[in-house]
C-alpha positions as CSV (number, residue, x, y, z in Angstrom):
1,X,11.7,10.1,12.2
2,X,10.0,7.6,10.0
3,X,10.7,6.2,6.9
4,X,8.4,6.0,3.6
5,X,9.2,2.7,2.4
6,X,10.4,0.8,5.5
7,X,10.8,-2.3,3.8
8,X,13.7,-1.3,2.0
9,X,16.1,-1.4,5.2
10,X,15.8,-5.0,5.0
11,X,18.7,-4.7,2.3
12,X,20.7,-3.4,5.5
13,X,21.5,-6.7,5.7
14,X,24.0,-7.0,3.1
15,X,26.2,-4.7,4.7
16,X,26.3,-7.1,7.3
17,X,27.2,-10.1,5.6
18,X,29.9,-8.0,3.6
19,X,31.6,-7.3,7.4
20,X,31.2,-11.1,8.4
21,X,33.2,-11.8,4.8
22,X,35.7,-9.4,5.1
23,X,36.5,-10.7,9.0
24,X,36.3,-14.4,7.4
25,X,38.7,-13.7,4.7
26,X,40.6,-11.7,7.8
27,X,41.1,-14.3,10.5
28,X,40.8,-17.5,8.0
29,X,44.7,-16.3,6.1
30,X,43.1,-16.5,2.8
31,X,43.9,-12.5,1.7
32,X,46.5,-12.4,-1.0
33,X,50.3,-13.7,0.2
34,X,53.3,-13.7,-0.9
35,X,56.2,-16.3,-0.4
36,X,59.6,-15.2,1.2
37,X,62.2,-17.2,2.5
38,X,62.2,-15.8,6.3
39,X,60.1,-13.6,7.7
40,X,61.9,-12.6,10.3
41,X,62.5,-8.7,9.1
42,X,58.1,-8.6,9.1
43,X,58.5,-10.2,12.8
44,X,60.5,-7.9,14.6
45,X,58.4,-4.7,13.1
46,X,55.0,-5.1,14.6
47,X,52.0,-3.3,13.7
48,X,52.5,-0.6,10.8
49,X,50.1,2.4,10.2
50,X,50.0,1.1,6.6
51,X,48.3,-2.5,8.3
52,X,46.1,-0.3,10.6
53,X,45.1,1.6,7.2
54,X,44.3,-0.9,4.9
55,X,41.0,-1.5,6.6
56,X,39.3,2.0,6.6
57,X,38.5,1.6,2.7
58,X,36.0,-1.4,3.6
59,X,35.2,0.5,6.5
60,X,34.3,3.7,4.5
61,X,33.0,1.7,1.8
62,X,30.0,-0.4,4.0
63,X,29.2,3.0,5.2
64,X,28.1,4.5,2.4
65,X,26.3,1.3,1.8
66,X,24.3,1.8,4.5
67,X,23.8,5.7,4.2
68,X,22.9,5.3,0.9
69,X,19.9,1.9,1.6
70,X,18.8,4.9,4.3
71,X,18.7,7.7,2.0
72,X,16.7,5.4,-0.6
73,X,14.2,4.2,2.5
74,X,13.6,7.9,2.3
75,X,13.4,9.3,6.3
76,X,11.4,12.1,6.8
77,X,10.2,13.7,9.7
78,X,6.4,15.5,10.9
79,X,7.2,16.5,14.2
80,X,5.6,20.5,13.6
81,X,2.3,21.0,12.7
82,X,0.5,23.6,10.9
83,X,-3.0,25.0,10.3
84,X,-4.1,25.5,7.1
85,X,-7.5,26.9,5.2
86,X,-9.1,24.6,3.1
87,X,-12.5,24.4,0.8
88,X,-14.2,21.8,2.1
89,X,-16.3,21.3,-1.2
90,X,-16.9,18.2,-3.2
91,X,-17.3,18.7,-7.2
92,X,-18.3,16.4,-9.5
93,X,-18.1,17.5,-12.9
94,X,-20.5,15.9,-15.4
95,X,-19.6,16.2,-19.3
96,X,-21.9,15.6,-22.3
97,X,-19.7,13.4,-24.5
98,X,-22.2,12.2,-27.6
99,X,-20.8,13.0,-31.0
100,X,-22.7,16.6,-31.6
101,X,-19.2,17.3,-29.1
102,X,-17.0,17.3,-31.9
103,X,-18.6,20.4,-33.5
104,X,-16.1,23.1,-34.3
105,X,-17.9,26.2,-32.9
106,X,-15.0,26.1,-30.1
107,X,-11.4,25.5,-30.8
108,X,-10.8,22.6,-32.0
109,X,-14.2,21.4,-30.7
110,X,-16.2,21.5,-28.1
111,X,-15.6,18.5,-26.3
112,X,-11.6,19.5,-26.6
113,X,-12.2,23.1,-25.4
114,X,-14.4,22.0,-22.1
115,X,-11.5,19.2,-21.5
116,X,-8.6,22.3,-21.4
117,X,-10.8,24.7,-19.8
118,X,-11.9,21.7,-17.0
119,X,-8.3,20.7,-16.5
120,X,-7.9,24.4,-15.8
121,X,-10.4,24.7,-13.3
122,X,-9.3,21.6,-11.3
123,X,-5.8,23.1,-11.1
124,X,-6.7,25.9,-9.6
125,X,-8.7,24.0,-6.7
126,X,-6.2,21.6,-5.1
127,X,-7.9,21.5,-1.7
128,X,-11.2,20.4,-3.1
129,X,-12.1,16.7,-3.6
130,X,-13.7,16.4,-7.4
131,X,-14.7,13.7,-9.7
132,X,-15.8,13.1,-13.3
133,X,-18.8,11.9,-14.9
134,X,-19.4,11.4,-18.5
135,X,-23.0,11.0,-20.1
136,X,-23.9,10.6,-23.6
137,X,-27.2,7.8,-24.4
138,X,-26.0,6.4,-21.2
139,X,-23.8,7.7,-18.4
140,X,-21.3,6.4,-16.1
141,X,-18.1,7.7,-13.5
142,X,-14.7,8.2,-14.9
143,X,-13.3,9.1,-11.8
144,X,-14.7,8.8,-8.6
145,X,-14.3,12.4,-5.9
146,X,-11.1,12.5,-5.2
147,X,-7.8,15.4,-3.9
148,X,-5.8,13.0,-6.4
149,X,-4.9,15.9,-9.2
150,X,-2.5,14.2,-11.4
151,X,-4.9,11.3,-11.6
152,X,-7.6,13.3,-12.4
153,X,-6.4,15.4,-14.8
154,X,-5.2,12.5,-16.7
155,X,-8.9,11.0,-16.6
156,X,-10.1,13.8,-17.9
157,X,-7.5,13.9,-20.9
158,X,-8.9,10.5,-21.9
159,X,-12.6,11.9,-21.9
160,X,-13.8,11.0,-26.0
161,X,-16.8,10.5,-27.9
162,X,-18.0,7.0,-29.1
163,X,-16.8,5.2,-26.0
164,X,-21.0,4.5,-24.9
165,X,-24.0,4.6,-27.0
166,X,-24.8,7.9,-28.4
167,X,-27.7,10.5,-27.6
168,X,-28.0,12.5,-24.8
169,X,-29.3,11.9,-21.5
170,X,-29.2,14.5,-19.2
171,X,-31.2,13.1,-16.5
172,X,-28.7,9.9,-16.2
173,X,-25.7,11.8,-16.2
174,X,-27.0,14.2,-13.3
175,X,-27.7,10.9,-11.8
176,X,-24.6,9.6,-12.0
177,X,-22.9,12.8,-10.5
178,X,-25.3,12.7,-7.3
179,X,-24.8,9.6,-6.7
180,X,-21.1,9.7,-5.9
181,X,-21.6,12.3,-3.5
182,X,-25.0,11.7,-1.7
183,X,-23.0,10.3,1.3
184,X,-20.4,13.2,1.3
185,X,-20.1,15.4,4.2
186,X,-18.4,18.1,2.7
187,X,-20.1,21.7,3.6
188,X,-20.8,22.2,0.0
189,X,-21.6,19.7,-2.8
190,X,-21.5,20.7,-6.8
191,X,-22.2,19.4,-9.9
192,X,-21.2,21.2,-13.0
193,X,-23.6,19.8,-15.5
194,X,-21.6,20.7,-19.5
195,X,-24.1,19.4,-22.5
196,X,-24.7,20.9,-26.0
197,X,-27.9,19.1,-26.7
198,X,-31.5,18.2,-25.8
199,X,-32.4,15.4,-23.5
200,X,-33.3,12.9,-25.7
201,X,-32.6,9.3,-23.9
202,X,-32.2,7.9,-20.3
203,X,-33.6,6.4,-17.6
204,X,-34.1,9.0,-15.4
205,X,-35.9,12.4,-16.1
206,X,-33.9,15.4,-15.8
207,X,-36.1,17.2,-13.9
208,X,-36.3,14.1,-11.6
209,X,-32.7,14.2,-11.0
210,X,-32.3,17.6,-10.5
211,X,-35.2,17.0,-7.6
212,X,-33.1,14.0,-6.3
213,X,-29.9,16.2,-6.3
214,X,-32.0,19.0,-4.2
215,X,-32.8,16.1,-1.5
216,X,-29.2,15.5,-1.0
217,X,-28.4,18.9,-1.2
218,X,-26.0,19.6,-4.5
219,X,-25.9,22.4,-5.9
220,X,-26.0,21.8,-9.8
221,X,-24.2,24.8,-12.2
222,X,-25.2,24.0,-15.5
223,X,-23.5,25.2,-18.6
224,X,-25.3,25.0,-22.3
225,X,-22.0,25.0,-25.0
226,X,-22.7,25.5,-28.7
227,X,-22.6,29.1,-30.7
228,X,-26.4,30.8,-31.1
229,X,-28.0,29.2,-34.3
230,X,-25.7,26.9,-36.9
231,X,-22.2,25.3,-36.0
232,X,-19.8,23.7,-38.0
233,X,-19.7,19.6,-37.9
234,X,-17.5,17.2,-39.4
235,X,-19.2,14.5,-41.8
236,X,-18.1,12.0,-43.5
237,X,-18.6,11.7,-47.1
238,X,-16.8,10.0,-50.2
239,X,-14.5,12.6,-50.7
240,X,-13.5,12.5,-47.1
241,X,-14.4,14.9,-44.1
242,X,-15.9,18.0,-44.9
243,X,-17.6,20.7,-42.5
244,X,-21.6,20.9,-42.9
245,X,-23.6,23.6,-41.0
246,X,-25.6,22.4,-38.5
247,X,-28.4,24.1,-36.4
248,X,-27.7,24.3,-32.7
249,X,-30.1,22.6,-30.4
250,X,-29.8,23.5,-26.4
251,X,-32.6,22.8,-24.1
252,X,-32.0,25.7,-22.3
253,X,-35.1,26.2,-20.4
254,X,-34.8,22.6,-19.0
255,X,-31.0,23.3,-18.0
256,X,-32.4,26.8,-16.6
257,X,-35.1,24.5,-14.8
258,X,-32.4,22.1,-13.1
259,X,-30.0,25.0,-11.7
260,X,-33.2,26.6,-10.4
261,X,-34.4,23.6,-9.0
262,X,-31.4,23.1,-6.8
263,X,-30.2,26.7,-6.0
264,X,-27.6,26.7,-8.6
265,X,-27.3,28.7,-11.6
266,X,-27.3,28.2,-16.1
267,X,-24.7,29.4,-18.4
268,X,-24.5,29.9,-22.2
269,X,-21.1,29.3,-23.4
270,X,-20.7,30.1,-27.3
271,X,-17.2,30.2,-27.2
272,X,-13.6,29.2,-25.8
273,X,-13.4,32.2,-23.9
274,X,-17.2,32.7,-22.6
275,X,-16.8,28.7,-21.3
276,X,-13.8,29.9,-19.5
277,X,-15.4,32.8,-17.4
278,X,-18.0,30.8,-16.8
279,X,-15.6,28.2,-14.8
280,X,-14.0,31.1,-13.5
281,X,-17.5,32.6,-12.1
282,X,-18.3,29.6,-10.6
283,X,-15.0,29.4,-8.9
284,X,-15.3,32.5,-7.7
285,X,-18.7,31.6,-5.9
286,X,-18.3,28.0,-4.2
287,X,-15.7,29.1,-1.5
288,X,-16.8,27.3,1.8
289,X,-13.6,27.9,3.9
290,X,-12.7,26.0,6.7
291,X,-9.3,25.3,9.2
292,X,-7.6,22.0,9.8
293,X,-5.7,22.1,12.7
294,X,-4.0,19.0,12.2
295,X,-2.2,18.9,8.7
296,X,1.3,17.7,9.3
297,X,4.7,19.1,7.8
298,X,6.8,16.6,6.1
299,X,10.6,17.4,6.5
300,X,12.5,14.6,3.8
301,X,15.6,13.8,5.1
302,X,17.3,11.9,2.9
303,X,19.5,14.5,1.5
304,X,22.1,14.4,4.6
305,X,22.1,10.7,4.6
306,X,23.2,10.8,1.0
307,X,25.4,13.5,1.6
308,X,27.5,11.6,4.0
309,X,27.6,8.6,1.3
310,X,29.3,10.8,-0.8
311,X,31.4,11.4,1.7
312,X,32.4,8.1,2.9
313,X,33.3,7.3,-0.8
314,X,35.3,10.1,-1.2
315,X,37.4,9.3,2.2
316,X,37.6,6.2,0.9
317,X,39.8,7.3,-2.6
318,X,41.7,9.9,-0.2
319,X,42.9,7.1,2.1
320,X,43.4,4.8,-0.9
321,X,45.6,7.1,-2.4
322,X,47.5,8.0,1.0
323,X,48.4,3.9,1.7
324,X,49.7,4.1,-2.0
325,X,52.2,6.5,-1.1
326,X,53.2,5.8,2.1
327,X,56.4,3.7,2.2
């Protein structure tokens, strides 16, 4: 048995001084008295069961103290072990966030639609470490690879527009993605590269990326998003915002070029639904299975401790209530 946070048991202590009290107050004749002429009927009686009683509430009582600083310690145990099947695939998923994002050819846009459908995806690979990378006129990591879902699904919730300079560079933000997983060893390495637009700033050619990501190995899916010729796009005008068609503009023989270039494959999403087969396809593919025989099963414990807390402090009324009554 071990505990989770171990440092809490230091507060066993204060059941301790609470017993060194209670003898203190015991031995030292300060507990409540009374004054009687003679005390000779109290002499000749001895020890009572009521004077043997009186001390199994504090005794009851310091025992659920303790139960309960070892219930909140939080014991568990891992003594089985079990083998389990797991992906072995690191995925780094790089998102086009410049403003053409907010058109409303998806529901309600198109950056909104590829968050919900992403956050989807992740769910449904818990074994898998996966990260985030976001890419506009410039690119950079929101989350680094990681088996951390709750943190980052939430990263990806905070995914906008207008956090970097706008534009889009494609080339950068494939960049970006390799980079956090060049020194991976998973058996499989994939980038899902989401843009709506044509490479139009950036460092680093996209072509030249995709060739750096074949070096190391990733596999890039890309995925152009935008409905086939004009979309709807909010703009701003003195009467407030009002919805302007727009045409659509997707490089897609360059995105064609980069999934080609490193064995992976290019998807056209025009809508809510075609974006979310297209995640389901490709998580249907990457299945690298492997078993780890060494994955440990965590029994919490700290149920019975509390448990027998309760207990204690129920005792504790019971006998309260029996010295009460007794004569």
């Amino acid at each position: 048995m071990f505990f989770e946070y171990p440092g809490l048991l230091w507060l066993l202590a204060l059941p301790l001084l609470l017993v060194a009290h209670y003898i203190y107050i015991e031995l030292s004749g300060r507990r409540p008295h009374l004054r009687v002429s003679t005390s000779v009927p109290w002499n000749a009686g001895g020890k009572t069961v009521l004077s043997w009683l009186r001390h199994v509430p504090f005794v009851l009582r310091t025992a659920a103290l303790c139960l309960i600083i070892i219930a909140i310690a939080r014991p568990r145990s891992s003594t089985q072990m079990e083998k389990i099947d797991t992906e072995g695939i690191d995925i780094m998923l790089a998102m086009d966030v410049s403003t053409s994002m907010l058109a409303r050819d998806f529901t309600p846009d198109r950056i909104s639609a590829a968050k919900d459908i992403a956050i989807e995806f992740i769910s449904q690979r818990p074994s898998d470490r996966m990260g985030i990378a976001v890419f506009a006129g410039e690119s950079y990591t929101q989350c680094p690879l990681t088996t951390d879902r709750a943190t980052l699904i939430n990263l990806m919730k905070e995914v906008q527009t207008d956090l970097i300079e706008d534009g889009t560079a494609i080339g950068n933000g494939l960049a970006t993605a390799v980079a956090r997983m060049k020194d991976s060893d998973a058996k499989s390495r994939v980038v899902i590269l989401l843009t709506d637009g044509v490479n139009n700033s950036g460092e680093v050619a996209p072509q030249t990326a995709a060739e750096i990501a074949s070096t190391y190995g990733v596999r890039v899916y890309t995925i152009g998003v935008g409905a086939n010729g004009m979309a709807p796009y909010p703009v701003m005008t003195p009467w407030g915002v009002e919805m302007q068609q727009v045409q659509v503009e997707i490089d897609e023989e360059l995105l064609k070029s980069i999934a080609e270039t490193t064995g992976g494959k290019y998807f056209r999403a025009t809508d809510n639904t075609k974006l979310s087969e297209i995640y389901s396809e490709i998580n249907k593919m990457e299945k690298a299975r492997t078993t780890i025989d060494s994955f440990p099963i965590y029994k919490e414990l700290f149920d019975r401790y509390a448990v027998w807390a309760l207990v204690c402090l129920l005792l504790e009324m019971l006998v309260k209530l029996l010295i009460r009554r007794l004569p």
